[in-house]
C-alpha positions as CSV (number, residue, x, y, z in Angstrom):
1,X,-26.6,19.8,-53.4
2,X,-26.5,23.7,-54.5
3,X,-28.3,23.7,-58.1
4,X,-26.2,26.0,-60.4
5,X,-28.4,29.1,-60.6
6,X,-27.5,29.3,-57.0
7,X,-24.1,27.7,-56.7
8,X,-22.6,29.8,-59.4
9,X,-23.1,33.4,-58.3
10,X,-22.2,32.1,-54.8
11,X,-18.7,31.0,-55.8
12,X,-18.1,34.4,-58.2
13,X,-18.9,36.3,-54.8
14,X,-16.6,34.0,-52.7
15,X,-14.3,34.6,-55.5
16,X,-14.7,37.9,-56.1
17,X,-14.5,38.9,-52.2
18,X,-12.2,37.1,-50.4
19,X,-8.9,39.7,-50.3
20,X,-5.5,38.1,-52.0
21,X,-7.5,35.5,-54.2
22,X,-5.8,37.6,-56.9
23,X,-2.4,36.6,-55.6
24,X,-3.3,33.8,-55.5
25,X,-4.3,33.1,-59.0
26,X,-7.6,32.1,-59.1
27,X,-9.4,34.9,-60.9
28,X,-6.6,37.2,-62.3
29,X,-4.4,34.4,-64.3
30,X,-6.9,33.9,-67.5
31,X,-7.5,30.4,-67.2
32,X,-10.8,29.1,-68.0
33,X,-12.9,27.4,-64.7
34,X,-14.7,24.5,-65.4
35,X,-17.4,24.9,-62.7
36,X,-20.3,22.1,-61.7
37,X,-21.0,18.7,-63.2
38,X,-20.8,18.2,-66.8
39,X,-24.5,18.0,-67.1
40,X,-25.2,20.9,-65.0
41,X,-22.7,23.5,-64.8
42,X,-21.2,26.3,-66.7
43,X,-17.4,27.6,-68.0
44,X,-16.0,30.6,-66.5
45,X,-13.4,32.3,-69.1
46,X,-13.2,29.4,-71.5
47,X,-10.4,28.6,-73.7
48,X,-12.0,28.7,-77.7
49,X,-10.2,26.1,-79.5
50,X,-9.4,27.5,-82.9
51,X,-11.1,26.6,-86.3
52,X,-8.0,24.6,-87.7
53,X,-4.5,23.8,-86.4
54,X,-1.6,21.7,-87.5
55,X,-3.4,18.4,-86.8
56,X,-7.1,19.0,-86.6
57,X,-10.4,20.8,-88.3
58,X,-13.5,21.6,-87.6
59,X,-15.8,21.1,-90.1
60,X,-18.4,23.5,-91.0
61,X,-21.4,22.0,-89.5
62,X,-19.9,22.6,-86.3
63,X,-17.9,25.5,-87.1
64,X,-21.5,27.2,-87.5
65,X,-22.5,25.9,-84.2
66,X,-19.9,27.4,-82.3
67,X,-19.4,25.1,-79.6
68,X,-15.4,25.5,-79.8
69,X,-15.0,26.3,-75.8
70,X,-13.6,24.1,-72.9
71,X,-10.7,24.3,-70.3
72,X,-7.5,25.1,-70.8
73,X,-6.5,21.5,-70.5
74,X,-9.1,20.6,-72.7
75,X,-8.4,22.6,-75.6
76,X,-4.4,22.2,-75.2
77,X,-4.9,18.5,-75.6
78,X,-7.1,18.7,-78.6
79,X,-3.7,20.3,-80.1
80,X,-1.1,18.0,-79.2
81,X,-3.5,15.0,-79.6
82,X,-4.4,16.2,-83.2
83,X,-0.6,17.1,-83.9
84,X,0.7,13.2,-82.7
85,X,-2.2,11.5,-84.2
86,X,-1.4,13.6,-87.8
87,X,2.5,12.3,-87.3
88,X,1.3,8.8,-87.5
89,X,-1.5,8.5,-89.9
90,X,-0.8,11.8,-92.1
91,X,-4.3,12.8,-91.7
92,X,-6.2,15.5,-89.9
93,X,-8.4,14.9,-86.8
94,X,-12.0,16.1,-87.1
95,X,-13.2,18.2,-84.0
96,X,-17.2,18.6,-83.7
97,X,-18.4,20.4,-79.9
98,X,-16.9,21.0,-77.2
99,X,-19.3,23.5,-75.0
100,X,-20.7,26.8,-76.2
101,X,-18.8,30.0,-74.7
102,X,-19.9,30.0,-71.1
103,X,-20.7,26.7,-71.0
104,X,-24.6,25.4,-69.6
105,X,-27.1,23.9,-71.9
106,X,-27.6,23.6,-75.4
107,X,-30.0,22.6,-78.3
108,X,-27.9,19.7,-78.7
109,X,-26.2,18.6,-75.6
110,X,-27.3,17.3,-72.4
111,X,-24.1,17.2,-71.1
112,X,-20.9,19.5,-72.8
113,X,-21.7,22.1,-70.2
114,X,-19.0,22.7,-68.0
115,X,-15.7,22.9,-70.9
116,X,-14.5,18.9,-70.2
117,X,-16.3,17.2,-73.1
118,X,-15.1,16.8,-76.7
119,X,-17.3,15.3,-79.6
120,X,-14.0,13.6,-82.0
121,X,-15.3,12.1,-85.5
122,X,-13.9,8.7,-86.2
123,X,-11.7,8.4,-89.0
124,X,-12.8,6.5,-92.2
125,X,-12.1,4.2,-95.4
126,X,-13.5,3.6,-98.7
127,X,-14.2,0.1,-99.9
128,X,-10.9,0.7,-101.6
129,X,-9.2,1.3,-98.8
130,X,-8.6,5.0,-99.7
131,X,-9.0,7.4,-96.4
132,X,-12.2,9.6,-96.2
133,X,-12.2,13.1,-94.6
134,X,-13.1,13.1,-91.2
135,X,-16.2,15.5,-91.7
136,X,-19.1,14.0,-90.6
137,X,-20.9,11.5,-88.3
138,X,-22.0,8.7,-90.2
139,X,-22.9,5.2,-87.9
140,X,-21.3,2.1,-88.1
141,X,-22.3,-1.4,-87.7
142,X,-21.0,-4.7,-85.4
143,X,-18.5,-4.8,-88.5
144,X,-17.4,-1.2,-88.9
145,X,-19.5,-0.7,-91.9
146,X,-22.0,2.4,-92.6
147,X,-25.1,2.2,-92.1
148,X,-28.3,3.9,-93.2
149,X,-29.9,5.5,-96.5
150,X,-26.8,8.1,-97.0
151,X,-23.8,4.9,-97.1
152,X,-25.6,4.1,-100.8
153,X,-25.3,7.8,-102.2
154,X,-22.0,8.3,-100.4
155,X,-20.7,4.9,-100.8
156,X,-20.6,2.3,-97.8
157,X,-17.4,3.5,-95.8
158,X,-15.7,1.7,-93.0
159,X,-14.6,2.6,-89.6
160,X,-10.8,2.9,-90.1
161,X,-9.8,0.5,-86.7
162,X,-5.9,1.1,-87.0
163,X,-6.4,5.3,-87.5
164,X,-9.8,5.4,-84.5
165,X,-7.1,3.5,-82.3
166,X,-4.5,5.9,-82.9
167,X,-6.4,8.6,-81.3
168,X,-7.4,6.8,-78.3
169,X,-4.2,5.8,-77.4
170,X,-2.6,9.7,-78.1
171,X,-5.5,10.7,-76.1
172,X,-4.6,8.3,-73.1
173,X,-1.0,9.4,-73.4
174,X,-1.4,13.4,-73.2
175,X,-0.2,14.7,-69.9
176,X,-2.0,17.7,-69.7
177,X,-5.5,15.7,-69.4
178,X,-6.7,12.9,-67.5
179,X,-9.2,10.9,-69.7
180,X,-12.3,9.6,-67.5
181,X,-14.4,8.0,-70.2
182,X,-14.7,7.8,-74.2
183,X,-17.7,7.0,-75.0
184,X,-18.1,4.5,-78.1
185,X,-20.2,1.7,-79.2
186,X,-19.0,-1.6,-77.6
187,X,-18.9,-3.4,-81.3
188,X,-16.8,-0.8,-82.8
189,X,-14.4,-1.1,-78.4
190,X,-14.0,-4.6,-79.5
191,X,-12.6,-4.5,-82.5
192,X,-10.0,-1.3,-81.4
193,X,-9.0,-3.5,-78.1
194,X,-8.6,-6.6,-80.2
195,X,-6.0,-4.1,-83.1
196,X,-4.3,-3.2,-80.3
197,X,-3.8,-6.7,-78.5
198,X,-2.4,-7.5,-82.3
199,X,-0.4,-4.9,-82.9
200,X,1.9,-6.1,-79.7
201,X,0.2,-2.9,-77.2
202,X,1.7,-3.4,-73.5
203,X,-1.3,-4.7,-71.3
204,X,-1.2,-1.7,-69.5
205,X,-2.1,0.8,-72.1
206,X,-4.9,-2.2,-72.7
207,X,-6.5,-2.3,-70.3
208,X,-6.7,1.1,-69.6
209,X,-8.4,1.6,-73.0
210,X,-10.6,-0.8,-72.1
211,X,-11.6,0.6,-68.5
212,X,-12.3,4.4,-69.9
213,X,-14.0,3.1,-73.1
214,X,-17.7,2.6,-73.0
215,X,-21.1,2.4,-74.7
216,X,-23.1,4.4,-72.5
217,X,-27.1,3.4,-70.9
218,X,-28.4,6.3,-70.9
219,X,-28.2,7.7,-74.6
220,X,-27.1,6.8,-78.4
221,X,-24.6,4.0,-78.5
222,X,-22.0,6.4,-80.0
223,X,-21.4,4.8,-83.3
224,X,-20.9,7.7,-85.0
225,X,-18.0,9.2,-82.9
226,X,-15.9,9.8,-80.0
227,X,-17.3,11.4,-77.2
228,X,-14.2,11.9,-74.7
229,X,-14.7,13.0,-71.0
230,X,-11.8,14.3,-69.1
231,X,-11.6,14.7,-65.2
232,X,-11.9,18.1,-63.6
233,X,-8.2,20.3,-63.3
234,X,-7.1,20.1,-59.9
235,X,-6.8,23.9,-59.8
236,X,-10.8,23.5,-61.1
237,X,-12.0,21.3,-58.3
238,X,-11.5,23.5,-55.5
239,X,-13.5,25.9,-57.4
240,X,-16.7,23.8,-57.6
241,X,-16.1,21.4,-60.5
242,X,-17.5,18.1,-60.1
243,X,-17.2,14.7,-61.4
244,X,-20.2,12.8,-62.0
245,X,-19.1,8.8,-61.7
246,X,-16.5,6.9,-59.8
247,X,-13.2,7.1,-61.6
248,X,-13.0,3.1,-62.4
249,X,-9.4,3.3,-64.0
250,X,-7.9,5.1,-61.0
251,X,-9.4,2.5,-58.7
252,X,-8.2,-0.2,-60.6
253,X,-5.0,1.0,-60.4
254,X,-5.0,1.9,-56.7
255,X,-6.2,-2.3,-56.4
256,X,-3.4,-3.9,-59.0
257,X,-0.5,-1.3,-57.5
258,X,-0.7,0.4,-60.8
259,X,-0.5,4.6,-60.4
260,X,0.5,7.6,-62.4
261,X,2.6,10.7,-61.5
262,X,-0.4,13.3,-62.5
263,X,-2.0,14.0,-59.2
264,X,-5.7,13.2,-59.7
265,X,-8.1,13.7,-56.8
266,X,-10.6,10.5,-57.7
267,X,-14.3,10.2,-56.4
268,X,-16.3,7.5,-55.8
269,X,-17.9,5.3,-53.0
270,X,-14.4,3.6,-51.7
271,X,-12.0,7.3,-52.5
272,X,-12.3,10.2,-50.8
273,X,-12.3,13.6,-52.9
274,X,-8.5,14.5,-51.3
275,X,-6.7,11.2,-52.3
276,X,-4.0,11.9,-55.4
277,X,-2.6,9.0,-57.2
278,X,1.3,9.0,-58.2
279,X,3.8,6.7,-59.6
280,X,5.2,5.5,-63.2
281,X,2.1,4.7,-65.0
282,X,2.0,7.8,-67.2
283,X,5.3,6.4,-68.8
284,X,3.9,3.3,-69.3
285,X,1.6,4.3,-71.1
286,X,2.9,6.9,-73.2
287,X,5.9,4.9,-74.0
288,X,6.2,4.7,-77.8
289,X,5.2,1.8,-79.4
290,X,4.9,0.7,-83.0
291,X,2.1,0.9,-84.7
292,X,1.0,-1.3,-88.0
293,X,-0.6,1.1,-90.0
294,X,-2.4,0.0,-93.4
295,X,-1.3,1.9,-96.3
């Protein structure tokens, strides 16, 4: 495996040498290149998602950090997902990182390197049910109440179920992206799964959500927000992007005759990197469906 301090000048050479790339739109079409793993690799011309838009914010703590780049697709989908969640819940999604410009390593990211990764802040109640701002990461409990020395000064909020579904499922709906995991504590998965089995979801929107949802082994539990993970672009994985773990959605899918119209190359131990997955799932699940918000 080529590390990236070697990998990465090697491709800008290829890139850079081989006559009629240009025609063919790899270097000379301003989109970003998400290049290498996410926890290893760097972003070539990144999109910077802008400080506030019709459905979303970025509040100041990581305004200051400046970790507002990603792909294209990435940053597109931030938009639209900000701007459909807003039209349902009348409030405004809170964006923390995505990678900082160029992408690679940073003070406080192991992965968020390569321009696919996106830090969300889960939305938030009072005790009186009142909605609180989505501007910063407090952690929640089995029961979706704060926890720690700040929920006394601040007053104990709670994890708003109803609003934190609501972005998922905008999220696995968006066209331009294909989610591969959001990372979340499992107490806090269980009770979205269980809203949405409630509210009258179709099973296949389900149990999608509950195939890219996970607490993660290897770091915090994420109860303090989304982390979202999207597959590399197609046009990105010819150009050295990588995906780290099997893509256990599209698999399941390929096993219960389930498929999208997206083409997604899928890796893994039983898919080979040129496979592409088609078919009506994407209208499944972005068919619109009711939802039973709480005033």
């Amino acid at each position: 495996m080529l590390g990236r301090s070697l990998a990465l000048p090697l491709l800008l050479a290829v890139i850079g040498g081989v006559p009629g790339c240009a025609n063919l739109g790899l270097i000379d079409d301003g989109t970003a290149v998400a290049f290498g793993p996410n926890n290893d690799g760097v972003l070539i011309a990144g999109a910077r998602l802008p400080l506030q838009g019709e459905g979303y914010h970025v509040p100041a703590t990581w305004a200051q950090r400046g970790n507002l780049y990603g792909s294209d697709e990435l940053v597109t989908a931030i938009v639209r997902v900000g701007r459909q969640v807003k039209n349902h819940t009348g409030r405004s999604l809170g964006v923390a990182d995505l990678s900082p410009p160029g992408g690679g390593k940073s003070r406080w990211h192991g992965s968020h390197q390569n321009g696919l990764d996106v830090d969300l802040l889960f939305f938030m109640r009072d005790f009186q049910g009142r909605s609180v701002p989505s501007d910063s990461m407090p952690h929640f409990d089995e029961d979706g109440l704060e926890t720690g020395n700040a929920a006394a000064a601040a007053g104990r909020r709670q994890f708003d179920t109803a609003a934190n579904w609501a972005v998922v499922r905008a999220l696995l709906g968006e066209s331009t992206i294909a989610v591969q995991h959001i990372f979340v504590s499992d107490p806090l998965r269980q009770s979205m799964l269980a809203y949405a089995r409630l509210s009258g979801e179709p099973f296949a929107l389900i149990e999608h959500a509950a195939a890219v949802m996970k607490q993660p082994g290897d770091s915090a539990p994420h109860d303090d927000h989304f982390h979202v993970r999207i597959f590399c672009p197609e046009s990105d994985r010819a150009l050295g992007c990588r995906d780290r773990a099997p893509a256990r959605w599209y698999k399941k899918t390929l096993k219960y005759g389930l498929t999208r119209p997206s083409p997604v190359a899928v890796e893994g131990d039983d898919a080979s990197l040129g496979r592409r997955i088609s078919g009506p799932m994407r209208s499944l699940i972005a068919a619109p469906m009711p939802f039973a918000w709480r005033p």
